[in-house]
N, C-alpha and C positions, 0 to 999 in steps of 0.2 A: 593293803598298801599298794599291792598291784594294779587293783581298779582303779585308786585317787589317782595313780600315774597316766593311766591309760585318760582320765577324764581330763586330767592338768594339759596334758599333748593334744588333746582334740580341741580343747579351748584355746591353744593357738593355732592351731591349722586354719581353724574355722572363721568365718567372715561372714559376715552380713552388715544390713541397715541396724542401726540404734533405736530399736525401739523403746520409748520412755514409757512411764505409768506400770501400769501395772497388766497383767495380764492371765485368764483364767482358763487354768486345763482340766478339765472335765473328765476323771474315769472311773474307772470301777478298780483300780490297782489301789488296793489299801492292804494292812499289815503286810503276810509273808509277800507278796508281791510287790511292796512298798517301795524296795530298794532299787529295781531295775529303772523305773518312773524317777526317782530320785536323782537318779545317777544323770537323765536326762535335763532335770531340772537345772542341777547344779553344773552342769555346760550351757545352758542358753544364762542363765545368772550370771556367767562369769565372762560370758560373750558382752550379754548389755546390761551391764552395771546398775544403771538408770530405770530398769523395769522389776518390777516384784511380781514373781508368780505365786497364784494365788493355786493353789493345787486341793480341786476340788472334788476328791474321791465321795464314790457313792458303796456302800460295801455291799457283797452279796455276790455269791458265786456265778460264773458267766454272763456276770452284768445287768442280770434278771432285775434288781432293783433300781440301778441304773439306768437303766432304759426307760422306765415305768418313769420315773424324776424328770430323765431330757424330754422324754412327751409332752411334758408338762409346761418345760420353760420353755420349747421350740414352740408349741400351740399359743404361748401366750405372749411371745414376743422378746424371750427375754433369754436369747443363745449366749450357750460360755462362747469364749472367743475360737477356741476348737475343743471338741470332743472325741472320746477316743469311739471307735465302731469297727465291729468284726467287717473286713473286706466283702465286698459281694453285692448281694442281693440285699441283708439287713440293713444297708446304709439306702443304696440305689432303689428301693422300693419303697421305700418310706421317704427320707428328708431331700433326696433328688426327684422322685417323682413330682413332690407337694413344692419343685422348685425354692428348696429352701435352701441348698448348697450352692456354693461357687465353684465354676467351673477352673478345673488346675492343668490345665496341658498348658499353660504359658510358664508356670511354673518350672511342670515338668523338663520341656524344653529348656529353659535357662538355667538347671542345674543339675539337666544332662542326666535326669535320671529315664529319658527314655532307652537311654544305652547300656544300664546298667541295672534296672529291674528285669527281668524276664518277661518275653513278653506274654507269655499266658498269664502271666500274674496281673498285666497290664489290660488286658481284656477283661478280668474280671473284675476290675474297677471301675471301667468305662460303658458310657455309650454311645451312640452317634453323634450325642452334642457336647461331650467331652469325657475328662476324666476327673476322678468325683475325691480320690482320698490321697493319702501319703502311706504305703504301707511300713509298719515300723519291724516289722517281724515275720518268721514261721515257725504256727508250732503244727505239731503232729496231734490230731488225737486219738487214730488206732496205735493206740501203744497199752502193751502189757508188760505192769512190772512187778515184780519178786527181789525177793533176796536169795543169791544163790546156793548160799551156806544152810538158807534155811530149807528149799528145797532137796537138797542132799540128805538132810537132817529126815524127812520123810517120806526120802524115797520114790518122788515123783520128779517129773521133765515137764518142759515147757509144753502145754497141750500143743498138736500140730492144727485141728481144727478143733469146730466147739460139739461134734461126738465125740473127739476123743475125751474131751473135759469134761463134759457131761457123762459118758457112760464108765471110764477109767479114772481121770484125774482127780473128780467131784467125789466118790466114794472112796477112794482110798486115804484123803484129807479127813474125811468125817467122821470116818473109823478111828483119828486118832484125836481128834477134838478139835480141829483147824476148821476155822472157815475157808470155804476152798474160795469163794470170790464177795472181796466187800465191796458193798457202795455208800453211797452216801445220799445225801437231799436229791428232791427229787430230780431237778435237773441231770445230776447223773446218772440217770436212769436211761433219756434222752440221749447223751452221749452213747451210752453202752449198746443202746439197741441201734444207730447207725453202723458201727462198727460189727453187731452180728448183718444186720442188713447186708452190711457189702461182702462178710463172708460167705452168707448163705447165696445170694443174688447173682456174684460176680461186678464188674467193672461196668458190663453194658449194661446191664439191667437194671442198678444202681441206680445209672444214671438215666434210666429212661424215667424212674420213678419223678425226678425233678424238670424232665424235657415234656413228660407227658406221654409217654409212649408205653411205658409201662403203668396198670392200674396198680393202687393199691387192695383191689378185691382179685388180682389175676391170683391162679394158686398159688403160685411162688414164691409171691408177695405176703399171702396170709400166713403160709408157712413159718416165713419169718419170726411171726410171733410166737408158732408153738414151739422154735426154738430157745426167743428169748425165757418163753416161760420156764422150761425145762430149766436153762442157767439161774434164772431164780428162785429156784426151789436147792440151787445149792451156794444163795449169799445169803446175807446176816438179815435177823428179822428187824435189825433198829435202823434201818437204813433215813429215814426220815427223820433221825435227830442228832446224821453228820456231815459236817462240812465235809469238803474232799481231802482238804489237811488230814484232820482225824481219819478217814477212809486210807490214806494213805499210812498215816503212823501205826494202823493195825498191821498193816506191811511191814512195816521197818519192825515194828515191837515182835514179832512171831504170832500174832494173834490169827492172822487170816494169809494165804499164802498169796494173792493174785489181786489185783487191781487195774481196771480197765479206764485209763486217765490221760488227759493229753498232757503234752509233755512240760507242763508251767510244774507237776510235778517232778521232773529231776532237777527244776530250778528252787523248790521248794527244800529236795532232801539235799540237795548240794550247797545253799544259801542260809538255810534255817537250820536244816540236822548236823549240819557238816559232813556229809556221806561222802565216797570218793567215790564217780562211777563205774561200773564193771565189781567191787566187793561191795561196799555197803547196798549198792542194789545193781538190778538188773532188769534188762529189756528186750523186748521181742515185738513183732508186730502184733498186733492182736488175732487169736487163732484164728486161722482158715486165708488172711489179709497180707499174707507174706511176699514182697514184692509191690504190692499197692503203700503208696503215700497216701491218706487222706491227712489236706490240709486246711488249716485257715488262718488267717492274717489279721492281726491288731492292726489299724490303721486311724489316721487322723484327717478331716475335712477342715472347709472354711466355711459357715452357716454366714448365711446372710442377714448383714445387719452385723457381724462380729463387733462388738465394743471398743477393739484396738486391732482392726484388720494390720496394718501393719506389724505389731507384733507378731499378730496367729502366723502370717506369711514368714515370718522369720523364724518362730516354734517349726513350724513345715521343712522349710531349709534343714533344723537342726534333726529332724525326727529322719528326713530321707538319708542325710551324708553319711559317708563311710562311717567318721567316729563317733557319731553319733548312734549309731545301729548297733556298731563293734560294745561301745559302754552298758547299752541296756541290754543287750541279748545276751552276755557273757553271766548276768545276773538271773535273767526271767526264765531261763532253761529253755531256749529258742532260738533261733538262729536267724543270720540274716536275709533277707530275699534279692539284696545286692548280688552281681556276680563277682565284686571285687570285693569282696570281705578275708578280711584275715583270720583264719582259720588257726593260727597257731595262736592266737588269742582264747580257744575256746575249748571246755575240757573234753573227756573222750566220750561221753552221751553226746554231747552237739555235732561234735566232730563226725561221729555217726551217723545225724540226721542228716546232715550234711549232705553227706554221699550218698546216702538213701533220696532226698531230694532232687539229685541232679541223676540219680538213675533209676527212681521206679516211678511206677504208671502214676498219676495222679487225678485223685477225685476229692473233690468238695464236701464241708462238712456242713450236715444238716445243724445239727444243737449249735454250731458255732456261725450260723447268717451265710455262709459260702454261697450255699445251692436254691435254698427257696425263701419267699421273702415272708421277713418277718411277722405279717399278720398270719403264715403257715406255720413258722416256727413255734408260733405264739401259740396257737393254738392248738399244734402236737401236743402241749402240756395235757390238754380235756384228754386228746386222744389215749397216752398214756394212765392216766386216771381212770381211764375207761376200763382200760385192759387190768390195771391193778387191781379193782374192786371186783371184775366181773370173771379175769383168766379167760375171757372169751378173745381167741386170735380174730373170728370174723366178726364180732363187735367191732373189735378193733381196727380193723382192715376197713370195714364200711364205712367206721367214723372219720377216718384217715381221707379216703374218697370224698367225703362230704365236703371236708374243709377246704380237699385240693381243687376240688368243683368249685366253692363256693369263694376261696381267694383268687383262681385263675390260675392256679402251678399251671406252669410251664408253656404260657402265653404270653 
């Protein structure tokens, strides 16, 4: 009842042109993440009457299928009228380079969201010859979460880095038949291992891996992997036949204690399970990352050639504005990247990020398009395959190097 109110007030605040016909939005937001996209939908419909959105999800975790499908229709001529795309480099190295976007700073400008976005958030949407998306969000993806009844229940704390979880946390869970850390499909695998990355690495080093300054053959770097390996040797062996929901519901259920997910899961156990945050579950940054934000940002572009460009410009409007951010973020377990967001609209997981956002360091998420461009990210997948089959960290690390050679990371 709260959210219809919240939507019903922002459809009249809100103003724009009438766009008629119909119009097509393009994501990856289907089932548990269904309702936040919804909630957007059902304000621009109530805006222009006269327009049918045509809400065209693709399913598959972190848009991995999706993306595969927009290759398809941008290569062949045949763009929705906007699509959704992780902030960064996944969008700007692909559909801006190959000049297939329209340029939004006149936008931006006319609806004032260069005063109200941050501007580092604004920098990494842009280039010299403009600015490329509409950011609709932020979520976090070093985050670690548990239930904390259930932790008490076996006698373990939140690990502070990942020796303590590995040498203490990890064995004292197995002892009692807990999986101490699940995953899921492969993609989370991807996620998991940025987040030991920046534990192991630090902030600078991290980020040299994506500026180029740091190898992925230097030691520290290879390192990394005999870390990851070590935490793999204390998750679940079916990791390759679950979504991240299920990875999560081993959480919620007492099956496995820890899970290392960005935060579309506390929109998931607060929207789907009905969880309250702080008892039904609980969070942490992920070990070693304490103080560090890594983020990354859903966003929405205007492809060239858009089928009802007037619409998309008017979806754009709706997807930047206050109430429009306020409706879907209060759903998707995310918060908004406005500085004027209303925060007593969001429950106390958001309200955390929140304030975690505007006071710890920030870095870019690889598995999420942030930092390196897609044809990298893309191909991290072989590199992790690598490492799966073989447990070799400097397979890994040299295969890593290959691809960052061979796409131009951090040129």
């Amino acid at each position: 009842m709260v959210q219809r109110l919240i939507v019903w007030m922002a459809a009249l605040l809100l103003s724009g042109a009438m766009a008629q016909g119909e119009i097509e939005i393009f994501s990856w937001w289907a089932g548990d993440e269904g309702p936040a996209l919804e909630a957007l939908i059902e304000l621009y419909e109530a805006q222009h009457a006269d327009t049918d959105v045509i809400n065209a999800t693709v399913t598959g975790g972190s848009g991995v299928n999706a993306r595969a499908v927009l290759k398809t229709r941008m290569l062949g001529g045949d763009p929705p009228d906007s699509f959704q795309v992780h902030a960064g480099q996944e969008l700007i190295g692909t559909w801006v380079a190959a000049n297939r976007m329209e340029d939004l700073t006149g936008l931006f400008e006319e609806e004032g969201f260069m005063d109200v976005f941050p501007s580092t958030l604004i920098e990494q949407i842009s280039t010299e010859d403009g600015i490329w998306s509409v950011p609709v969000n932020i979520h976090r993806s070093n985050v670690l979460w548990f239930v904390p009844g259930n932790l008490d229940a076996w006698g373990v704390t939140v690990p502070a880095d990942w020796s303590e979880f590995i040498d203490v946390t990890c064995p004292a869970l197995q002892m009692q038949d807990v999986t101490p850390l699940v995953l899921g499909e492969n993609w989370t695998h991807n996620h998991l291992w940025e987040s030991v990355a920046l534990a192991e690495l630090g902030v600078e080093a991290y980020n040299g891996l994506w500026d180029g300054t740091v190898a992925f053959t230097d030691p520290e770097a290879v390192a990394v992997w005999e870390t990851f390996g070590a935490i793999l040797d204390c998750a679940n062996d079916d990791a390759a036949g679950l979504s991240w929901q299920q990875a999560t519901d081993r959480v919620v259920g007492g099956e496995a204690a820890f899970n290392v997910m960005g935060d579309w899961a506390a929109g998931y156990m607060v929207t789907t399970l009905n969880l309250d945050p702080g008892e039904g579950f609980g969070w942490a940054a992920s070990p070693g990352t304490d103080g560090v934000f890594m983020w990354l940002s859903d966003s929405f572009g205007l492809p060239v050639g858009a089928p009802n460009r007037d619409g998309a410009v008017d979806w754009l409007r709706l997807v930047g504005s206050q109430p429009g951010q306020d409706a879907f973020n209060t759903l998707k377990g995310s918060i908004s990247p406005r500085l004027d967001s209303d925060l007593s609209l969001y429950n106390a997981y958001l309200q955390s990020a929140a304030a975690d956002w505007s006071e710890n360091e920030l870095v870019g998420s690889l598995a999420h398009g942030t930092v390196a461009k897609e044809t990298f990210m893309s191909e991290f997948a072989t590199v992790m395959e690598i490492f799966l089959s073989t447990g070799s960290a400097d397979a890994a690390a040299n295969a890593a190097q290959a691809i960052a050679n061979q796409t131009g990371l951090g040129q």
